[in-house]
VOBA-1610 file (N, C-alpha, C; in pm, whole numbers, padded with zeros to 5 digits, always signed):
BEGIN
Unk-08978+23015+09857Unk-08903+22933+09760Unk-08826+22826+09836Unk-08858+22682+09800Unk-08780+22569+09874Unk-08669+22629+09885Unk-08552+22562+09987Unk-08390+22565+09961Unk-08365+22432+09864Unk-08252+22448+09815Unk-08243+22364+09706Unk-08154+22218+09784Unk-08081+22281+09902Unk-07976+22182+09935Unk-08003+22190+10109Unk-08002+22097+10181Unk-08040+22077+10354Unk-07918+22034+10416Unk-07918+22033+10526Unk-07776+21959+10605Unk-07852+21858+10616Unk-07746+21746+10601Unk-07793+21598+10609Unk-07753+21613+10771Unk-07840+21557+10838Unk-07767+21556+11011Unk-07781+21389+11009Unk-07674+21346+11078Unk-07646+21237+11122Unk-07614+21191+11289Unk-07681+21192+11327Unk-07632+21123+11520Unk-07628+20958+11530Unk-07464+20896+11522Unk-07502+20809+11538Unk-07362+20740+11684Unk-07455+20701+11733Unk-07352+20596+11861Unk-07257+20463+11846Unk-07160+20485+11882Unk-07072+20360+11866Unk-07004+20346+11970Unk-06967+20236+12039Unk-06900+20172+12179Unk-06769+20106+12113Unk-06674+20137+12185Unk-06596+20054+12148Unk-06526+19925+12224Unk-06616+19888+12317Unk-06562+19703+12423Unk-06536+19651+12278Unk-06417+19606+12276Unk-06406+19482+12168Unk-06479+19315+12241Unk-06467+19261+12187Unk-06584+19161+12223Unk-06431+19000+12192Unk-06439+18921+12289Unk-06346+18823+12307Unk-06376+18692+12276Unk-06360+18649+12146Unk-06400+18529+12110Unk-06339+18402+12180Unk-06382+18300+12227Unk-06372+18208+12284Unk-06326+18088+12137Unk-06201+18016+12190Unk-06208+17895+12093Unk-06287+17795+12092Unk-06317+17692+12040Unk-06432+17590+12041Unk-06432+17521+12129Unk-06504+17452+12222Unk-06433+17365+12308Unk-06530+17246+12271Unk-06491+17112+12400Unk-06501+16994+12357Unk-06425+16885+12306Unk-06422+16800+12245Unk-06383+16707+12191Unk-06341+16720+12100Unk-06354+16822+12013Unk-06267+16870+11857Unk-06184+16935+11872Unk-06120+16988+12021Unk-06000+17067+12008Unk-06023+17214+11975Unk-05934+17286+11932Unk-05923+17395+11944Unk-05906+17414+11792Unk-05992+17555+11721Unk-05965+17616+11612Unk-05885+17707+11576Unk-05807+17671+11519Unk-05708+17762+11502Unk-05772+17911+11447Unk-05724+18043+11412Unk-05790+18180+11367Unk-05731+18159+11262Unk-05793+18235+11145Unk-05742+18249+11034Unk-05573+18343+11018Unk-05498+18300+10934Unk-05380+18420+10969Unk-05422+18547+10853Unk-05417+18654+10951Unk-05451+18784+10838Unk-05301+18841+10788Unk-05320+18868+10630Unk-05146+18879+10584Unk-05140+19046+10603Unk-05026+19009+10663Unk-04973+19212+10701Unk-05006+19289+10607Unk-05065+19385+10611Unk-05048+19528+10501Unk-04913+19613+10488Unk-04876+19624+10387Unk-04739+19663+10335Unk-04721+19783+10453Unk-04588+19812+10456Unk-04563+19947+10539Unk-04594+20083+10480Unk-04556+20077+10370Unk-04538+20249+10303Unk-04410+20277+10351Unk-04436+20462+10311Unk-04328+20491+10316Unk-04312+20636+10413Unk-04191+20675+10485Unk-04227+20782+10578Unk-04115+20887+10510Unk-04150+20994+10528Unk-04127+21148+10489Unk-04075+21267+10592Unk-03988+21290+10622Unk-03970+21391+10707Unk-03935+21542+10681Unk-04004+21619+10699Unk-03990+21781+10648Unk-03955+21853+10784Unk-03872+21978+10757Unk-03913+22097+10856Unk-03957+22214+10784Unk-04049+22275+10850Unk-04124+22353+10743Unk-04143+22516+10821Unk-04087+22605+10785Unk-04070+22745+10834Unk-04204+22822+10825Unk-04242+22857+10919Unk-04353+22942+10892Unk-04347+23111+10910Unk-04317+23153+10798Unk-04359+23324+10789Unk-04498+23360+10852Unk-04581+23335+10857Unk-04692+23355+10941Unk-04682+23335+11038Unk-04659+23235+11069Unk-04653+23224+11285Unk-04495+23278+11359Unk-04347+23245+11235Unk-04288+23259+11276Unk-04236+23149+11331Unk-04238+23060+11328Unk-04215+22938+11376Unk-04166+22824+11317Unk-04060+22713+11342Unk-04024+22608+11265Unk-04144+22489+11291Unk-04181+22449+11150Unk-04282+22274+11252Unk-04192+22136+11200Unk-04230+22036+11276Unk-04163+21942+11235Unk-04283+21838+11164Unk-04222+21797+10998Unk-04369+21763+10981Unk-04339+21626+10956Unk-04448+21517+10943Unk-04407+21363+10918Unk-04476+21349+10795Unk-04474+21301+10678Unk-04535+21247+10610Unk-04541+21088+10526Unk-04650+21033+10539Unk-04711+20933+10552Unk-04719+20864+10404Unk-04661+20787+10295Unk-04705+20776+10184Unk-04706+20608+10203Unk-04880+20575+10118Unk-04935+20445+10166Unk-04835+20360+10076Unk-04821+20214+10061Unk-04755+20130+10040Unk-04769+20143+09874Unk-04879+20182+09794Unk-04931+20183+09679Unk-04862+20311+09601Unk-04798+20414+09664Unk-04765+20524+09638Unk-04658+20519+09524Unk-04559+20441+09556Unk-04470+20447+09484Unk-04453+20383+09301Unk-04581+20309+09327Unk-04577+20211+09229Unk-04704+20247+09138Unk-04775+20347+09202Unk-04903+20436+09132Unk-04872+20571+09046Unk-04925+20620+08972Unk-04900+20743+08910Unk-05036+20875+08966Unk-05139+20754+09035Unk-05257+20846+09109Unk-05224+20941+09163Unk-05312+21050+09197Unk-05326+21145+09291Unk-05384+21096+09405Unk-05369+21085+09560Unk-05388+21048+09670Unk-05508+21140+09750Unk-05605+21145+09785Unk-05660+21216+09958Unk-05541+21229+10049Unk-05546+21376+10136Unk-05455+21397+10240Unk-05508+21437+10385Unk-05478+21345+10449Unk-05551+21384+10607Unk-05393+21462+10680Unk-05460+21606+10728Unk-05376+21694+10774Unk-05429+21651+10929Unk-05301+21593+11014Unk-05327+21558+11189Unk-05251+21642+11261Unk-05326+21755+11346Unk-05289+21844+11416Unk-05219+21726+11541Unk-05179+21798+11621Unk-05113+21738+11766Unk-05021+21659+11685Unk-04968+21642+11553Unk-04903+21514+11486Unk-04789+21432+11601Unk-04714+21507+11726Unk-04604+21468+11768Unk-04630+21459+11921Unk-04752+21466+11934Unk-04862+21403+12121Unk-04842+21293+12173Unk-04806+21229+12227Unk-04842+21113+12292Unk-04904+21095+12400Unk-05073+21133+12354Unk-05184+21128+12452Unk-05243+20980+12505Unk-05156+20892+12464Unk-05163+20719+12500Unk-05039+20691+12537Unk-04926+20817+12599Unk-04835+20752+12666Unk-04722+20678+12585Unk-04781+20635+12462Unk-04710+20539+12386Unk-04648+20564+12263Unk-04763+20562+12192Unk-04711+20632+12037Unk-04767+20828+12006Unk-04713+20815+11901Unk-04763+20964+11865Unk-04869+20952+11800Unk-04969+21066+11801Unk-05076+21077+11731Unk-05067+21016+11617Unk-04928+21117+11525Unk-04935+21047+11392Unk-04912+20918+11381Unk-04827+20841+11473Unk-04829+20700+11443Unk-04932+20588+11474Unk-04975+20657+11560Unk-05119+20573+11572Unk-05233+20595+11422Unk-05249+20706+11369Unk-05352+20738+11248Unk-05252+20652+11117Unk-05086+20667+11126Unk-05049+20581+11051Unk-05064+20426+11042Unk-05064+20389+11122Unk-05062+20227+11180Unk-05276+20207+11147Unk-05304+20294+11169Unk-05464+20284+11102Unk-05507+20267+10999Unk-05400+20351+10904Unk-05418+20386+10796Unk-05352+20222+10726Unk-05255+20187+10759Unk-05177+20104+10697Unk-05261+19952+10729Unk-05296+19958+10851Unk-05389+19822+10838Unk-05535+19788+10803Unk-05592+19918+10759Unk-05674+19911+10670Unk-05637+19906+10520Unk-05499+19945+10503Unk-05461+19953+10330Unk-05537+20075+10259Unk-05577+20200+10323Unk-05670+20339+10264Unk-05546+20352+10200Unk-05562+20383+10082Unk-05449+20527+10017Unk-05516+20636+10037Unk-05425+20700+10113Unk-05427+20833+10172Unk-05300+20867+10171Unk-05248+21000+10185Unk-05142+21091+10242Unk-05195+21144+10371Unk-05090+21090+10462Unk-05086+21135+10614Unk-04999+21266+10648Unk-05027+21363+10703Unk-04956+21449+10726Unk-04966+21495+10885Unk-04848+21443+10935Unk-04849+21478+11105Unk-04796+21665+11116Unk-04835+21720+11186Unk-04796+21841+11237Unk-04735+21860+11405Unk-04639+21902+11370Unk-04563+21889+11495Unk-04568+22008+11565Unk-04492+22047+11682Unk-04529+22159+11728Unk-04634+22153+11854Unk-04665+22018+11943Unk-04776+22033+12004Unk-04753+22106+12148Unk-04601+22136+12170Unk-04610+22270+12291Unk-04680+22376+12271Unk-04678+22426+12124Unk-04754+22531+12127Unk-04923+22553+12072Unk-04962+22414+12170Unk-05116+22426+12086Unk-05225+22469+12168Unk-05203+22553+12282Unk-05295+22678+12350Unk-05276+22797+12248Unk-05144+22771+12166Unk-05124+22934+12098Unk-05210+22912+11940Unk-05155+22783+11907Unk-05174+22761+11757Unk-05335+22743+11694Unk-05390+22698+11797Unk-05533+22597+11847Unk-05640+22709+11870Unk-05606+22817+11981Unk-05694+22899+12013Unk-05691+23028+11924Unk-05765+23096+11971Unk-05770+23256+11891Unk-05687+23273+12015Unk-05648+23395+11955Unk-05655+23477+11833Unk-05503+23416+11745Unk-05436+23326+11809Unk-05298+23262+11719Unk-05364+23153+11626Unk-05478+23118+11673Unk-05539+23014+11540Unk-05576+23092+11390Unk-05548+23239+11399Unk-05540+23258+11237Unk-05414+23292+11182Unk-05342+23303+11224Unk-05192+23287+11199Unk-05146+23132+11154Unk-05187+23065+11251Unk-05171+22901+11207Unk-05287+22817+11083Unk-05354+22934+11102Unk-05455+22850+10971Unk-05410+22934+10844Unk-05329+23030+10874Unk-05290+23063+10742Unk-05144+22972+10706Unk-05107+22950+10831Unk-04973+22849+10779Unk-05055+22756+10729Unk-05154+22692+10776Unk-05213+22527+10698Unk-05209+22579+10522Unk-05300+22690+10549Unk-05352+22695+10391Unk-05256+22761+10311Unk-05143+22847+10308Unk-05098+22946+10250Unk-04970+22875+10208Unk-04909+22813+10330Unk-04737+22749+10336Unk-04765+22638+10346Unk-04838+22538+10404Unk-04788+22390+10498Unk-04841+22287+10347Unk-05004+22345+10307Unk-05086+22262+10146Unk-05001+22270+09992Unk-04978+22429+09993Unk-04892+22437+09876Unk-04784+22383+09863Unk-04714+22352+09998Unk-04592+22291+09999Unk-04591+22127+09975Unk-04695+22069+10014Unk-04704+21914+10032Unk-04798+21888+09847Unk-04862+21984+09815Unk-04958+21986+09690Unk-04849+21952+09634Unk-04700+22018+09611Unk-04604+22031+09507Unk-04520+21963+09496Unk-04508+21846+09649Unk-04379+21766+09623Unk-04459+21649+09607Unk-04611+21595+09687Unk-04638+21492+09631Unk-04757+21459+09542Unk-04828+21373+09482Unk-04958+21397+09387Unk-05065+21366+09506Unk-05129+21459+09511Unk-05233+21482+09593Unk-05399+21519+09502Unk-05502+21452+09582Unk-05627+21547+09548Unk-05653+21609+09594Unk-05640+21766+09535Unk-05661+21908+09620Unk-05793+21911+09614Unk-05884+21843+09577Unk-06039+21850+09641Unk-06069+21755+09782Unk-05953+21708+09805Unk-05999+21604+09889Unk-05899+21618+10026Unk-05910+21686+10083Unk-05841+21700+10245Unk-05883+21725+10359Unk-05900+21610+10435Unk-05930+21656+10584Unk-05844+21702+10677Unk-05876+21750+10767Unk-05782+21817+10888Unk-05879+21769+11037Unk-05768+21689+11089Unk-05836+21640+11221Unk-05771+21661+11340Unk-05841+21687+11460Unk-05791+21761+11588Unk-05854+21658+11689Unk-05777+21658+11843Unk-05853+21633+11898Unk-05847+21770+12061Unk-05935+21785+12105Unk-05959+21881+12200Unk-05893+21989+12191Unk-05788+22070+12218Unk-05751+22197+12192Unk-05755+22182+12035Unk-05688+22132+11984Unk-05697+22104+11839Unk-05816+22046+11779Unk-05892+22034+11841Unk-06026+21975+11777Unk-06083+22111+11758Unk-06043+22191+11865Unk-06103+22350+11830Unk-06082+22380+11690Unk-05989+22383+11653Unk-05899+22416+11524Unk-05953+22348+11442Unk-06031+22223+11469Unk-06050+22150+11334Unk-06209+22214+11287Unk-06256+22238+11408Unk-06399+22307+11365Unk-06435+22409+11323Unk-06317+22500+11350Unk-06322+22624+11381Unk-06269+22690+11271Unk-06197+22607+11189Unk-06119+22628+11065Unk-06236+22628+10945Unk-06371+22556+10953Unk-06475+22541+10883Unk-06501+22699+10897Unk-06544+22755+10994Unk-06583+22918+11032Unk-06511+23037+10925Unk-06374+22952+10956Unk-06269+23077+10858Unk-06281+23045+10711Unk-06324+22936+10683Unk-06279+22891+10538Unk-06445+22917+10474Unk-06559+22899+10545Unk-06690+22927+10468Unk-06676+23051+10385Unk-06586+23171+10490Unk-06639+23316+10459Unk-06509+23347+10325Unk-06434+23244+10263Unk-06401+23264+10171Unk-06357+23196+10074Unk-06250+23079+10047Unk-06202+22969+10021Unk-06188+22816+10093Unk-06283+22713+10103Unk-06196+22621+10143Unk-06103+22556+10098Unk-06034+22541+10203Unk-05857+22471+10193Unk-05916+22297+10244Unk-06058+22294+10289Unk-06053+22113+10332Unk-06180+22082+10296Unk-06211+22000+10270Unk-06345+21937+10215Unk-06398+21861+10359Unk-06290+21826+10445Unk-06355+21727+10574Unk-06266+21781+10716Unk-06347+21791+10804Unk-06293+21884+10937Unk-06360+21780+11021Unk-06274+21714+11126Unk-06292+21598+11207Unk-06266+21671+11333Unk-06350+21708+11401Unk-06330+21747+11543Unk-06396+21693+11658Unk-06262+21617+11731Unk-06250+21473+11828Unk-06232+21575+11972Unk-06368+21532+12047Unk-06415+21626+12176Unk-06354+21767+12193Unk-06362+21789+12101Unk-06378+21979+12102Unk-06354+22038+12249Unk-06221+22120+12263Unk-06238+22210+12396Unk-06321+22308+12378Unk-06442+22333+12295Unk-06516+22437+12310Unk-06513+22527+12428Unk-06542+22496+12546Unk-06506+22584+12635Unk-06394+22661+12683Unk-06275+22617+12582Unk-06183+22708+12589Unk-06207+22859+12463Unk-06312+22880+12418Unk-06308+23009+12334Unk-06433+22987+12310Unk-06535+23008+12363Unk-06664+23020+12356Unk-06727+23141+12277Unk-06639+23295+12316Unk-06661+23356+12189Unk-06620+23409+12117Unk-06529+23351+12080Unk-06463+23289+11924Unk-06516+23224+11859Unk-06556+23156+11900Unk-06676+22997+11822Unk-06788+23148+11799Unk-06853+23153+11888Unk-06962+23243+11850Unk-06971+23333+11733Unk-06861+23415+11791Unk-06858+23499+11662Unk-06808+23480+11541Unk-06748+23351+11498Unk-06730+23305+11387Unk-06836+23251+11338Unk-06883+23159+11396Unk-07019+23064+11375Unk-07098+23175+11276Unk-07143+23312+11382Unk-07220+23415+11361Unk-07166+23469+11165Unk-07057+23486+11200Unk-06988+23530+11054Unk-07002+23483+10958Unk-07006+23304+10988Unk-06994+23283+10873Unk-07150+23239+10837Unk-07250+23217+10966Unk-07445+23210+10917Unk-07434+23322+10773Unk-07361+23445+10864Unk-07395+23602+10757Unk-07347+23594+10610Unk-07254+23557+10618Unk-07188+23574+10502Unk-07181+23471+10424Unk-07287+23358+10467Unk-07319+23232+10382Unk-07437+23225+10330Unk-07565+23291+10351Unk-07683+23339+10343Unk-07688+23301+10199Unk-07776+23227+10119Unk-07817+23175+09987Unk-07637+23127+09936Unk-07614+23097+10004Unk-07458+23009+09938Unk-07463+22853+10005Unk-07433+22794+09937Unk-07364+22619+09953Unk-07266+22604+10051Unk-07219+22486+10147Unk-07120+22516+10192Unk-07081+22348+10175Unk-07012+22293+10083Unk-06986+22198+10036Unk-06892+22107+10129Unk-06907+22114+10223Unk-06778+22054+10290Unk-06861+21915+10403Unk-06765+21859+10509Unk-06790+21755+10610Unk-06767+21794+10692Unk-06845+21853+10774Unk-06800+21826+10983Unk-06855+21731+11049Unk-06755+21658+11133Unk-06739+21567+11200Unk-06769+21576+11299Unk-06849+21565+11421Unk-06816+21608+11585Unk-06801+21515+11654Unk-06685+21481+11750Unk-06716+21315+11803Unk-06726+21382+11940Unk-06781+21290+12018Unk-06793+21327+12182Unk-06787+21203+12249Unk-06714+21200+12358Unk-06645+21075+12463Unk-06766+21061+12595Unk-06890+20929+12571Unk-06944+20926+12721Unk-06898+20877+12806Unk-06809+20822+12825Unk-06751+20696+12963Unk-06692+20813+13033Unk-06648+20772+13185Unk-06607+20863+13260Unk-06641+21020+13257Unk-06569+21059+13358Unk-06554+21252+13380Unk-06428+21322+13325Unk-06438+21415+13259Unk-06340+21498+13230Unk-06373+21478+13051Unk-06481+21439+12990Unk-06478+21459+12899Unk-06541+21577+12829Unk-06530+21624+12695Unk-06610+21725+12634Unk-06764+21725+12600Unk-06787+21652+12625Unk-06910+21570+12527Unk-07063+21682+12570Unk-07082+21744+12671Unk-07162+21841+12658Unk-07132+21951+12534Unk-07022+22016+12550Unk-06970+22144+12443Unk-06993+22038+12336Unk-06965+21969+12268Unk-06955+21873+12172Unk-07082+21928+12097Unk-07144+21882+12204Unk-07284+21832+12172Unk-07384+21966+12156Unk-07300+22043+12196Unk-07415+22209+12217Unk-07365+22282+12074Unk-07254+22258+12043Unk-07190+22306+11925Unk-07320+22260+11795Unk-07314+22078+11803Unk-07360+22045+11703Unk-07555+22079+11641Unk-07602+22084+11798Unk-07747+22134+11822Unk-07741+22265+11728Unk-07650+22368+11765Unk-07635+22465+11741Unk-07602+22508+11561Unk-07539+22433+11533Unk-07506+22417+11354Unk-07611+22325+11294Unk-07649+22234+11337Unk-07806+22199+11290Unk-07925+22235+11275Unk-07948+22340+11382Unk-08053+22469+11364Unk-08014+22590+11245Unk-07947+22596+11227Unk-07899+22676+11118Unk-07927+22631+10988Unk-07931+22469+11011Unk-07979+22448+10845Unk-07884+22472+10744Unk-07736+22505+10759Unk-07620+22512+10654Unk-07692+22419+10542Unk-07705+22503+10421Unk-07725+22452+10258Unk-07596+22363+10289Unk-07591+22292+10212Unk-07476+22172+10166Unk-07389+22130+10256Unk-07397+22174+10369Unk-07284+22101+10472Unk-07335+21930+10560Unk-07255+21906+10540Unk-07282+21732+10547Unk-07207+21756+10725Unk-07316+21764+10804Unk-07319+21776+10980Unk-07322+21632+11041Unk-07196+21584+11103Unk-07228+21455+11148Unk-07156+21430+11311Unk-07243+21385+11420Unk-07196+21419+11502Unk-07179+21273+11520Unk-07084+21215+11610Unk-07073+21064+11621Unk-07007+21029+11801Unk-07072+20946+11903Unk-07022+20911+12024Unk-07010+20812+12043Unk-06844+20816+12110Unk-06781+20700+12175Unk-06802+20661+12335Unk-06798+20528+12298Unk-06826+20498+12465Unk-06707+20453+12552Unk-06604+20567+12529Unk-06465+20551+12607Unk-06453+20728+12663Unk-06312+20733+12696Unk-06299+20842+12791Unk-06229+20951+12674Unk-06246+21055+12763Unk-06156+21159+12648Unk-06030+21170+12540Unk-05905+21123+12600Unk-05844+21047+12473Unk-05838+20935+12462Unk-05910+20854+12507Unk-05957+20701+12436Unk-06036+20721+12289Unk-06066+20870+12291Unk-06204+20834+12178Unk-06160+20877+12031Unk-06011+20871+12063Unk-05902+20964+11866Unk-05915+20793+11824Unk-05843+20692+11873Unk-05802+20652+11758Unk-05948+20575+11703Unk-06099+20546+11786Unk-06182+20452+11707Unk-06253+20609+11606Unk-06264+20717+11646Unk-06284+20802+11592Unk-06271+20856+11438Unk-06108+20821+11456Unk-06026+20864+11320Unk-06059+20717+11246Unk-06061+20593+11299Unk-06056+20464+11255Unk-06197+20508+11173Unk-06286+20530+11221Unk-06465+20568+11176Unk-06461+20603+11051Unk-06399+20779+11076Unk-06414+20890+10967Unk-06345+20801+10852Unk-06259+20722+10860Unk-06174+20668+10769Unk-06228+20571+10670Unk-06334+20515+10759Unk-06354+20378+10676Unk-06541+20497+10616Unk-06539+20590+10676Unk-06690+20684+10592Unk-06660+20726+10425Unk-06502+20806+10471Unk-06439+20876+10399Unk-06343+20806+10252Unk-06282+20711+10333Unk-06160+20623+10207Unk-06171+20514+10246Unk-06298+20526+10205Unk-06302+20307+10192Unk-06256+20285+10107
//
């Protein structure tokens, strides 16, 4: 008997050299660039949010687009692990996915998660089900209720220890409820829990057997330089494509920068796939 539904697999490559336009030269002078008009700011949100499950306080940011206030809509919510990282030295995770978000003009709800000292504990097993019950149980119901959200529509994005988490959270959520429709996982430390991945992976093949699995995984992997993930990346995704998941929309996508060079064109990607 056919299957009724296939994984769409997608492999596709993207570089990110921006490319340096030259003004006109000659005898006509110089062209001026067009001026592009700013995108409104929005508005920012600050929570602390107690977790009975982990035990732990987080510090959370939330993100409401410029349109928010003046709409009666329900919004998409991208949940950003590492929310309070500054893996560019510069800004924080969340403010970089904000500043993305805002100069594209997506309405979305941004939700930074703070807490990134503890993301060997929160990220890996065996403390990554403690923390995925904070996502789904305390951290959604709480943000579902104060702002208008589409609870069909939430991604959760990681990058490397937390990219674990973003994939890995697909594993926990097949074998009963999902809490996200889109799981963005930006060079995966796979090799930090190899079998953990396994035996979830394994769990949830079993316990998905003639079922749908309606959701988006993302896999990005970094080729430039050394020290990136992009083998595990890439063995993960081989590996969930042979399986043939009914309804899961499998998309693996590579950057041609270094390991955290590859969050923000990454998240920039999923964004313009997801909430154009």
């Amino acid at each position: 008997m056919p299957r009724l539904l296939t994984v769409r697999r997608v492999l596709i490559a993207l570089t990110t050299t921006a490319a340096l336009l030259a003004a006109g030269c000659g005898g006509g002078g110089e062209t001026a660039a067009p001026v592009q008009a700013a995108q409104p700011a929005g508005r920012m949100v600050s929570l602390t949010v107690p977790s009975q499950k982990v035990g732990f306080t987080y510090n959370i940011d939330v993100y409401l687009p410029a349109s928010y206030d003046a709409s009666s809509a329900a919004y998409p919510t991208i949940y950003a692990l590492d929310g309070d990282s500054r893996f560019d030295g510069i800004n924080t995770r969340f403010d970089n996915f904000r500043e993305t978000l805002r100069s594209k003009g997506t309405d979305a709800i941004l939700v930074g998660i703070g807490g990134t000292a503890r993301r060997l504990t929160d990220y890996n097993f065996p403390g990554a089900t403690a923390f995925h019950d904070f996502l789904t149980t305390e951290l959604i119901p709480l943000v579902d209720a104060r702002f208008r959200t589409v609870q069909g529509k939430r991604m959760l994005a990681g990058i490397s220890t937390s990219g674990n988490l973003a994939a890995t959270a697909l594993f926990l959520e097949a074998t009963s409820t999902f809490s996200f429709s889109h799981f963005l996982s930006t060079e995966g430390a796979f090799w930090q829990q190899p079998d953990a991945i396994n035996t979830l992976e394994q769990q949830m093949f079993d316990a998905t057997r003639g079922r749908t699995i309606p959701v988006t995984l993302v896999l990005v992997r970094a080729t430039a330089g050394t020290g990136t993930n992009a083998t595990y990346v890439h063995d993960l995704f081989l590996r969930l494509d042979a399986r043939r998941y009914a309804g899961l929309t499998l998309i693996e996508t590579s950057f041609a920068t270094g390991h955290v060079e590859s969050d923000n064109p990454a998240f920039a990607d999923v964004v313009g796939r997801i909430f154009p």
